[in-house]
NUGUSE-124954 format. One record per atom (N, C-alpha, C): x, y, z; residue in three letters. Coordinates in steps of 0.2 Angstrom, whole numbers, padded with zeros to 4 digits, always signed. Layout:
# residues N
XYZALA;...
***
This chain:
# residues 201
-0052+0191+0122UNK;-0048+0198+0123UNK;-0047+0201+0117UNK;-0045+0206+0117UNK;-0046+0213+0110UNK;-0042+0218+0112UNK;-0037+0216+0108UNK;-0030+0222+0107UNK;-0032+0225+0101UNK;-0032+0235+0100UNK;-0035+0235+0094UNK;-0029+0240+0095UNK;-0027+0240+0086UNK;-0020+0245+0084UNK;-0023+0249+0082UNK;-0020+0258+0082UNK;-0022+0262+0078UNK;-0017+0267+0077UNK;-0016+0267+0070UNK;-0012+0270+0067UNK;-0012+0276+0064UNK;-0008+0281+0066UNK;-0012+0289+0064UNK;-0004+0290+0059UNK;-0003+0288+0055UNK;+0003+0288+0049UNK;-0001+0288+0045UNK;-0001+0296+0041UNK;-0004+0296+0033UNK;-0002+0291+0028UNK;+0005+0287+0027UNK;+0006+0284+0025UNK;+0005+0276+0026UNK;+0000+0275+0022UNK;-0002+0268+0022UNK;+0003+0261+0020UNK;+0004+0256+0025UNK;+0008+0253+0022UNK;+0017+0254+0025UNK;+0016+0262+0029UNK;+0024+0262+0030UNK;+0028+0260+0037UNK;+0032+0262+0040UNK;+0035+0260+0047UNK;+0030+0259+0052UNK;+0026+0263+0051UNK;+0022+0264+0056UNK;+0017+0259+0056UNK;+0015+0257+0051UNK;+0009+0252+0051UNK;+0012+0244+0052UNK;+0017+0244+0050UNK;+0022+0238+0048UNK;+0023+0237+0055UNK;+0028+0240+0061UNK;+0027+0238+0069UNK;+0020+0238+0071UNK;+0015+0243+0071UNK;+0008+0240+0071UNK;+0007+0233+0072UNK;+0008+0232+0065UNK;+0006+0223+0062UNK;+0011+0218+0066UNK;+0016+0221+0067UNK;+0019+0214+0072UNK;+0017+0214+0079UNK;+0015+0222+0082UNK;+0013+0221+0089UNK;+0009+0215+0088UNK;+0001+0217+0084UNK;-0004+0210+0083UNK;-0002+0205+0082UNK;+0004+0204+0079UNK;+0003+0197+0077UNK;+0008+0192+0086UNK;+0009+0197+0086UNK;+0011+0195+0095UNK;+0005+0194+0099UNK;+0002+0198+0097UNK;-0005+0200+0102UNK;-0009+0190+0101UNK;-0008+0189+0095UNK;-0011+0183+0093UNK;-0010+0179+0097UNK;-0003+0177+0093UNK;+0000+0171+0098UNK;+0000+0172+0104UNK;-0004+0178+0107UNK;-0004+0175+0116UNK;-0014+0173+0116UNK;-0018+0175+0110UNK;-0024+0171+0110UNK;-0026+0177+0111UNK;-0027+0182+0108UNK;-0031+0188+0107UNK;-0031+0190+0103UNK;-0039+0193+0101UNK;-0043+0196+0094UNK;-0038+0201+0093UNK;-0037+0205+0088UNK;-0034+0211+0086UNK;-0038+0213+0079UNK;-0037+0220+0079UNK;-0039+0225+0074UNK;-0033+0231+0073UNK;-0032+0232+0068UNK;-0031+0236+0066UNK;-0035+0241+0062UNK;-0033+0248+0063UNK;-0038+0253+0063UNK;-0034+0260+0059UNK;-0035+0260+0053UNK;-0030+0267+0050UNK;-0035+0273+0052UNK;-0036+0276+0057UNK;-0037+0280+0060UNK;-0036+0287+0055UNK;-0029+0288+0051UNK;-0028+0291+0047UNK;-0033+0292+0041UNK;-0034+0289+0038UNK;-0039+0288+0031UNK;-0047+0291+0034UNK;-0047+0291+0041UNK;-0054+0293+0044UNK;-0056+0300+0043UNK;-0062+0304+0041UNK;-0062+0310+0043UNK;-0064+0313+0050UNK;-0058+0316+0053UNK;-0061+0316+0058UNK;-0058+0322+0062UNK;-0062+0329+0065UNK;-0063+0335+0064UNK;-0059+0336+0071UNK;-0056+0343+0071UNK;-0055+0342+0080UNK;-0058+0346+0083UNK;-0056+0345+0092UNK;-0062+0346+0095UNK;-0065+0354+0094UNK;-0070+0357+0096UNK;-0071+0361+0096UNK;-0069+0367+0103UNK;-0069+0363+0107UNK;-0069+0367+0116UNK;-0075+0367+0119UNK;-0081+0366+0114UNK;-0089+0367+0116UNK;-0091+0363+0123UNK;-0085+0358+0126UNK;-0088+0356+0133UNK;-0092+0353+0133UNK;-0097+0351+0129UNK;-0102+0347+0131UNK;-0102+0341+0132UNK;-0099+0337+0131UNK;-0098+0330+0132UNK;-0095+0330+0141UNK;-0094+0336+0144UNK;-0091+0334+0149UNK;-0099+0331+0154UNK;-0104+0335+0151UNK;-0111+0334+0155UNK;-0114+0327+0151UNK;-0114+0326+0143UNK;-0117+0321+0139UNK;-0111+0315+0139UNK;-0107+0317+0139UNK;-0102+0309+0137UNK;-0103+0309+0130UNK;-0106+0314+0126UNK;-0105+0312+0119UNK;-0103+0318+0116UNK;-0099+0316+0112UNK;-0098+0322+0106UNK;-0101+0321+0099UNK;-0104+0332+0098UNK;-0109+0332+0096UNK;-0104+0332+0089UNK;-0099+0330+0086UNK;-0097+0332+0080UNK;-0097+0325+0078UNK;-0102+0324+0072UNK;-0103+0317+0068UNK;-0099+0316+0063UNK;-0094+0313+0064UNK;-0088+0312+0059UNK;-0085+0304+0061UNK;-0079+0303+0056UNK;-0076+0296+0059UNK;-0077+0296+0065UNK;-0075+0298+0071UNK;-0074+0298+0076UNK;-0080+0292+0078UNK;-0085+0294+0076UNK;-0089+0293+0078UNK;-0091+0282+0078UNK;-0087+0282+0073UNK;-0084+0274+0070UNK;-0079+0270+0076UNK;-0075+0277+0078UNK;-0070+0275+0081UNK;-0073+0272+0091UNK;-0075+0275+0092UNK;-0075+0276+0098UNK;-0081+0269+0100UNK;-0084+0265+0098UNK;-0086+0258+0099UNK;-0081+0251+0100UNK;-0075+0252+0095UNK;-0070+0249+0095UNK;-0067+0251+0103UNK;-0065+0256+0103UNK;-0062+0258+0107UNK;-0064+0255+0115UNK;-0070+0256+0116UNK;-0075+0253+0124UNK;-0076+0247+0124UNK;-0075+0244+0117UNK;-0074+0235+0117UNK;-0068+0232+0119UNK;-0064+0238+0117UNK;-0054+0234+0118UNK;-0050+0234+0125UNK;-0049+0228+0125UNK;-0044+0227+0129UNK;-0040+0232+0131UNK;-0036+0232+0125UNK;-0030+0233+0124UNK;-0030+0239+0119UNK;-0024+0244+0119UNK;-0025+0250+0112UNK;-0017+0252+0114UNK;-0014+0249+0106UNK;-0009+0252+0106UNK;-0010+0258+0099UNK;-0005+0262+0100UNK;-0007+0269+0096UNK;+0000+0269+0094UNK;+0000+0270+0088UNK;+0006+0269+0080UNK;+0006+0278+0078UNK;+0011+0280+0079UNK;+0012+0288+0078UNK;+0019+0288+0075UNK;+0020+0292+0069UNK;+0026+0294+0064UNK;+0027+0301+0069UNK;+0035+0302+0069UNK;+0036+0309+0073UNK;+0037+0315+0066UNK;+0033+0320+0066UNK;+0034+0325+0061UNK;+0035+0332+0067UNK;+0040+0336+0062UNK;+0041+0340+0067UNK;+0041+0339+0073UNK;+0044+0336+0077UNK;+0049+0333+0084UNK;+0044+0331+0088UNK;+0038+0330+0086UNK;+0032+0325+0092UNK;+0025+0321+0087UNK;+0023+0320+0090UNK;+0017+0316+0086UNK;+0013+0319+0083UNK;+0010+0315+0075UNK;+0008+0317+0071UNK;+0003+0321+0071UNK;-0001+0326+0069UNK;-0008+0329+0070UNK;-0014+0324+0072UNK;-0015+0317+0068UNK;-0019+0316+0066UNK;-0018+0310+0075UNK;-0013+0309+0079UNK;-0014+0311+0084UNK;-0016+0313+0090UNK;-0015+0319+0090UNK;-0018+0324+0093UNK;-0024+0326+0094UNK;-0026+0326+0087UNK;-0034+0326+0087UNK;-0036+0325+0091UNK;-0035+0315+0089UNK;-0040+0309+0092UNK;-0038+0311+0101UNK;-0033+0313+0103UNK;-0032+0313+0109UNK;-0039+0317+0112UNK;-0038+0323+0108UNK;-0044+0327+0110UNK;-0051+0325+0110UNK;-0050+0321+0106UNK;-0059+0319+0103UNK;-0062+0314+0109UNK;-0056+0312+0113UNK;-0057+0307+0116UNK;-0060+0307+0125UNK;-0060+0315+0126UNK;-0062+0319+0130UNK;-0069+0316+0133UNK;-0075+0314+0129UNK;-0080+0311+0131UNK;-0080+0304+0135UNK;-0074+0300+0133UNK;-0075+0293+0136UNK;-0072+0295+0146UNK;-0074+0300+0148UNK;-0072+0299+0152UNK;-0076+0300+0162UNK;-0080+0296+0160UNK;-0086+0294+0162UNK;-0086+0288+0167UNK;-0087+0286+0170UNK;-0087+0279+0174UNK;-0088+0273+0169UNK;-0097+0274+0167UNK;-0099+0270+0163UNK;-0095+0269+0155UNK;-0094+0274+0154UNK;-0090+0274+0147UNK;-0081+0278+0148UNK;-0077+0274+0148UNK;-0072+0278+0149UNK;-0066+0272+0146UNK;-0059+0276+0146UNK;-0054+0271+0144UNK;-0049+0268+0151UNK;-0052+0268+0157UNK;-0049+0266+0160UNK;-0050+0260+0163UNK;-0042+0257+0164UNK;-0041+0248+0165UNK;-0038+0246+0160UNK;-0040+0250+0154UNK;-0038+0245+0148UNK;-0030+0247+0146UNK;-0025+0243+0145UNK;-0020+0242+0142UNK;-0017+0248+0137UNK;-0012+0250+0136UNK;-0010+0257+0134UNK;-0002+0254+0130UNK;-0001+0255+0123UNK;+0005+0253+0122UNK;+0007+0259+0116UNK;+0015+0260+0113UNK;+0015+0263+0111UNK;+0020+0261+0103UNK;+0019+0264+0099UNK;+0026+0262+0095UNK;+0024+0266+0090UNK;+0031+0270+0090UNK;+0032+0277+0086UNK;+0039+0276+0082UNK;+0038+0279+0075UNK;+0044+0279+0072UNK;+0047+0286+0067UNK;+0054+0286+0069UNK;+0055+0293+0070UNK;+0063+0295+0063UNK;+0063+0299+0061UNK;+0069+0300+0056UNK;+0075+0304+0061UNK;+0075+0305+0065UNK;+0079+0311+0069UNK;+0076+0313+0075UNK;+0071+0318+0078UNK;+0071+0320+0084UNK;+0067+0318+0086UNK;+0063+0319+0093UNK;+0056+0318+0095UNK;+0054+0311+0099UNK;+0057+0307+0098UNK;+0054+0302+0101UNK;+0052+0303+0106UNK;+0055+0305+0112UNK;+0056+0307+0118UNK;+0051+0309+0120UNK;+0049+0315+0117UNK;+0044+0319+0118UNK;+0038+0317+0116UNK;+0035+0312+0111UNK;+0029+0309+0110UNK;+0028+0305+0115UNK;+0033+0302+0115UNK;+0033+0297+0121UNK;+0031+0297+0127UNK;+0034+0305+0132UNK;+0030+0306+0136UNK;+0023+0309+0136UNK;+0022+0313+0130UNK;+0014+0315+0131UNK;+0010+0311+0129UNK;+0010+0303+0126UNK;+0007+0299+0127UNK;+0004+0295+0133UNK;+0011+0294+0134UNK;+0012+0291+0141UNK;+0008+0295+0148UNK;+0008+0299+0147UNK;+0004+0306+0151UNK;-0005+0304+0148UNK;-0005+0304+0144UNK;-0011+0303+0140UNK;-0014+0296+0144UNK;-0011+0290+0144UNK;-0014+0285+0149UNK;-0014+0286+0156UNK;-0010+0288+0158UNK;-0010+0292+0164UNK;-0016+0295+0166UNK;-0019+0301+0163UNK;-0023+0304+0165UNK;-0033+0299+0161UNK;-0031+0296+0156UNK;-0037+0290+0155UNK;-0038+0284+0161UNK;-0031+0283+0164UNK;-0031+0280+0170UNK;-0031+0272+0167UNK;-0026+0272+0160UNK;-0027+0266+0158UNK;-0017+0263+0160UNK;-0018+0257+0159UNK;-0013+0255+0162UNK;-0008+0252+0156UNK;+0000+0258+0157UNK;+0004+0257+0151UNK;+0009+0250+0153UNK;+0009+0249+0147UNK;+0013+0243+0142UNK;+0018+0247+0142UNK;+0023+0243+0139UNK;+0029+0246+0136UNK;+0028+0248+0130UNK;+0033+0250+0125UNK;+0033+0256+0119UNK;+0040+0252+0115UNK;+0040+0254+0108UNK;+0044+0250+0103UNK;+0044+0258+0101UNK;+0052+0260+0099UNK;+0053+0267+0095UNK;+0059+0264+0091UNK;+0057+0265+0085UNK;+0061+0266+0079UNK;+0065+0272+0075UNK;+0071+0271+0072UNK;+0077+0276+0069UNK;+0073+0272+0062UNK;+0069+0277+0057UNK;+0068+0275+0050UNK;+0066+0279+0048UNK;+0066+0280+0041UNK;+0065+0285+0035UNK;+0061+0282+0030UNK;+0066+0276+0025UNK;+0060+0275+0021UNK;+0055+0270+0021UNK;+0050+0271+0017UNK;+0046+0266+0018UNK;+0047+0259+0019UNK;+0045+0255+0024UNK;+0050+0248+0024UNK;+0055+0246+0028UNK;+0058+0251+0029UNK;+0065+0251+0035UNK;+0065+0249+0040UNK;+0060+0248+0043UNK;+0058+0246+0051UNK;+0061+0238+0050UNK;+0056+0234+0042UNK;+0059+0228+0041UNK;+0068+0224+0040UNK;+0072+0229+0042UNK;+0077+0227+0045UNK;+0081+0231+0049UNK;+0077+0231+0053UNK;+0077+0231+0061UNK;+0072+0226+0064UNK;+0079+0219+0062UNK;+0075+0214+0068UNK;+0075+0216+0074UNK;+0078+0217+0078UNK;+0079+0217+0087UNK;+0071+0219+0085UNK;+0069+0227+0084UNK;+0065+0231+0084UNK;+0059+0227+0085UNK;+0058+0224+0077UNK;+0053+0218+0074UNK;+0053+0213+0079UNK;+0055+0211+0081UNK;+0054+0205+0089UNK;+0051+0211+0093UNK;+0056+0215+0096UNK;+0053+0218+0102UNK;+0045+0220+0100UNK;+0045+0221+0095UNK;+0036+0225+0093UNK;+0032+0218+0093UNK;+0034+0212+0091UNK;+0030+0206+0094UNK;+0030+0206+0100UNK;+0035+0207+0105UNK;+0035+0205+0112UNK;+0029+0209+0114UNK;+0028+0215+0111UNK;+0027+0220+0116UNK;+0018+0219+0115UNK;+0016+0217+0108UNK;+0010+0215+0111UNK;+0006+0206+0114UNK;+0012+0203+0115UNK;+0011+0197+0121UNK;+0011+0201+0125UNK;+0015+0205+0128UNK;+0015+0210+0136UNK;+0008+0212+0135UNK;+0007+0215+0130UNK;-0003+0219+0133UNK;-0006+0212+0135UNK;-0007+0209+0130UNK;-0010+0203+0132UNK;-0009+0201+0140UNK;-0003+0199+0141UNK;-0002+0196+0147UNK;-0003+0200+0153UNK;-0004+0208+0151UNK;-0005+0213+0158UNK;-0012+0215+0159UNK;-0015+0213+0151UNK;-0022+0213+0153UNK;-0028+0208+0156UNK;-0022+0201+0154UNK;-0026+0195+0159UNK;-0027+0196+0164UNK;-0024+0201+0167UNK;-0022+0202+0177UNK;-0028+0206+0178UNK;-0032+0210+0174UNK;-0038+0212+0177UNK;-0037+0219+0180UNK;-0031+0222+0182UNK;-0031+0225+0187UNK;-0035+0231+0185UNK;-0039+0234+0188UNK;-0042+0240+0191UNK;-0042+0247+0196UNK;-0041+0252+0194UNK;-0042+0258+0197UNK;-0047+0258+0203UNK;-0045+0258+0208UNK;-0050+0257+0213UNK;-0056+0266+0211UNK;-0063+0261+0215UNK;-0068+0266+0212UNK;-0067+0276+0214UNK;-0065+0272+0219UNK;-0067+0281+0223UNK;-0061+0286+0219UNK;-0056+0283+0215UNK;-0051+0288+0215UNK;-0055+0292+0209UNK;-0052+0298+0209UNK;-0057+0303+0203UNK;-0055+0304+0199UNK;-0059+0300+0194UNK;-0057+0301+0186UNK;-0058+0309+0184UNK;-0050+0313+0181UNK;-0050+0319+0178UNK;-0051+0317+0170UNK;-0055+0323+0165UNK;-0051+0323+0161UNK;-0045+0327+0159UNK;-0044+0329+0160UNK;-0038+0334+0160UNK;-0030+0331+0163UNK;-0031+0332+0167UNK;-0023+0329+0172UNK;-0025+0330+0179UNK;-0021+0329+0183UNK;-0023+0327+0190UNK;-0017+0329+0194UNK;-0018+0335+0201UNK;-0015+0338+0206UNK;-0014+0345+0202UNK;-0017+0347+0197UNK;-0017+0354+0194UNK;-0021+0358+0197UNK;-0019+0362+0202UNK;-0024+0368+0204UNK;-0024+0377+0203UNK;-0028+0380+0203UNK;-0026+0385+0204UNK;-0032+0389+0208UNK;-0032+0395+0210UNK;-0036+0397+0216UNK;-0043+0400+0213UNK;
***
């Protein structure tokens, strides 16, 4: 089994990366490979709206991304580490969220696999990353874990906030343990990329 973290905080090394590392190191002790992925250090461009991938399942822009998305269809498990800047998730974020519009294919897609989050914030937003994330597994049709959100500012801080640093262990045993279950989206239901029950005439 394969939990992979990915951490979209410019800052190497900070809160963000730090609950990361203890989700994994939970993920361990329940007997699963992990990776961690600075997704941030990556070049990696955003989308265009060109729609192609809707018909190819791939996207034409050759950048990190292109790094990323291997890892991705191999993992179990994908928790995503996001600092809140201006009151929701970071740019770098975002992006990948868009970039990620290809995998959403039968054969290639993120659905089944385990969804966790853990965000760290100086004041406001949490709330709000939280649920567009959340919404984010939802519509990949991946099945969420629970989430770890931290109150920290400097680099480091997270480290004493034990409660937190336990929970960010627990939370990746829970991937683990929810992705042993196997469970699946039954086939017929139809995978959207966008969102699902949105109509207009």
């Amino acid at each position: 089994m394969k939990i992979l973290g990915l951490s979209f905080s410019p800052r190497a090394g900070g809160n963000t990366d730090t609950l990361l590392k203890a989700v994994l190191e939970g993920a361990r002790q329940q007997g699963a490979d992990t990776e961690l992925c600075r997704v941030s250090d990556k070049n990696i461009q955003p989308c265009d709206g060109c729609r192609a991938c809707w018909e190819t399942g791939e996207c034409h822009i050759k950048d990190g991304m292109q790094e990323i998305y291997p890892g991705l269809l191999e993992a179990d498990g994908i928790i995503i580490g996001t600092p809140i800047y201006f009151y929701g998730m970071s740019a770098q974020t975002k992006i990948f969220i868009d970039r990620t519009i290809p995998l959403g294919k039968p054969e290639k897609s993120l659905a089944n696999k385990v969804g966790g989050v853990v965000t760290v914030c100086g004041s406001l937003g949490l709330e709000a990353a939280l649920k567009d994330l959340y919404f984010y597994f939802v519509t990949r049709q991946m099945i969420p874990a629970n989430f770890v959100a931290a109150y920290a500012g400097g680099k480091g801080e997270v480290n004493q906030l034990e409660k937190c640093m336990k929970a960010a262990s627990e939370l990746g045993q829970q991937m683990v343990q929810i992705a042993a279950q196997k469970f699946k989206y039954p086939e017929n239901i139809k995978r959207s990329g966008i969102a699902y029950g949105t109509h207009t005439r």
